[in-house]
C-alpha positions, 0 to 999 in steps of 0.5 A, a space after each residue: 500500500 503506498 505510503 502506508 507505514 508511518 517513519 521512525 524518529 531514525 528514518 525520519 532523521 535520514 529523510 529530513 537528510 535526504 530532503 535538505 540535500 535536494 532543496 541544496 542541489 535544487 538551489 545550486 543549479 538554479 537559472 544553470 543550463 547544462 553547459 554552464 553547470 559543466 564549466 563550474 567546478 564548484 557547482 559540480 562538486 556541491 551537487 556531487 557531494 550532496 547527491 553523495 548524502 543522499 545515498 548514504 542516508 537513503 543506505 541508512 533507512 530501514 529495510 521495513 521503511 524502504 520496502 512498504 516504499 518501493 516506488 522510491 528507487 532506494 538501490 539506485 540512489 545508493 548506487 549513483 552515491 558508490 559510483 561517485 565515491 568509488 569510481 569518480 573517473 567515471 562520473 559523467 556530467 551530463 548523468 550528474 545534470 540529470 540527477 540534479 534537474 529531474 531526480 532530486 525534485 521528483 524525489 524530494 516531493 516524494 519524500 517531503 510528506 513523511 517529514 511533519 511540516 513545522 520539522 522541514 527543512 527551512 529558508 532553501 528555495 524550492 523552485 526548480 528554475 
């Protein structure tokens, strides 16, 4: 049944994680295109490490959580998260870009409702421009 069970206090802490890393890429690649996300470094960085956070937290959430959740891709997150620790040679921008302006938004509205409003995280903008 979709979003049938409740989250504990540790999972809820990993979503609120989840969350507030995406409002952070959300934010970091606002008004970007593609080719100027590229040629920033720093902007690359930021959403790699925050992509990084999202998969270690989604690592962390309980097996009961995830699995009464299967529309979330829990093992596709954790893998882009141990491809851009274990094998950043193989980081490709364009995936990366992708993550950033399709993923993250789409999982950061499926996440959000778990986490009681007035516990959200604040003042991060949620536009995806």
């Amino acid at each position: 049944m979709k979003w049938s069970m409740k989250a504990t206090d540790r999972d809820l802490a990993y979503l609120w994680d989840i969350v507030n890393a995406g409002y952070e890429i959300i934010s970091f690649v606002k008004g970007l295109d593609i080719n100027s996300f590229a040629s920033d470094k720093k902007t690359r960085y930021a959403v790699e490490r925050q992509i990084t956070v999202i998969g270690e937290a989604a690592r962390r959430i309980s097996a009961e959580f995830k699995e009464a959740n299967l529309e979330i891709p829990w093992s596709g997150i954790v893998s882009q998260r141990n491809v851009i620790v274990h094998e950043y040679g193989e980081i490709k921008t364009a995936k990366i870009w992708t993550i950033a302006k399709e993923k993250i938004p789409q999982l950061v509205n499926q996440l959000e409702p778990f986490i009681p409003e007035d516990d959200r995280p604040q003042n991060i903008d949620h536009s995806n421009t």
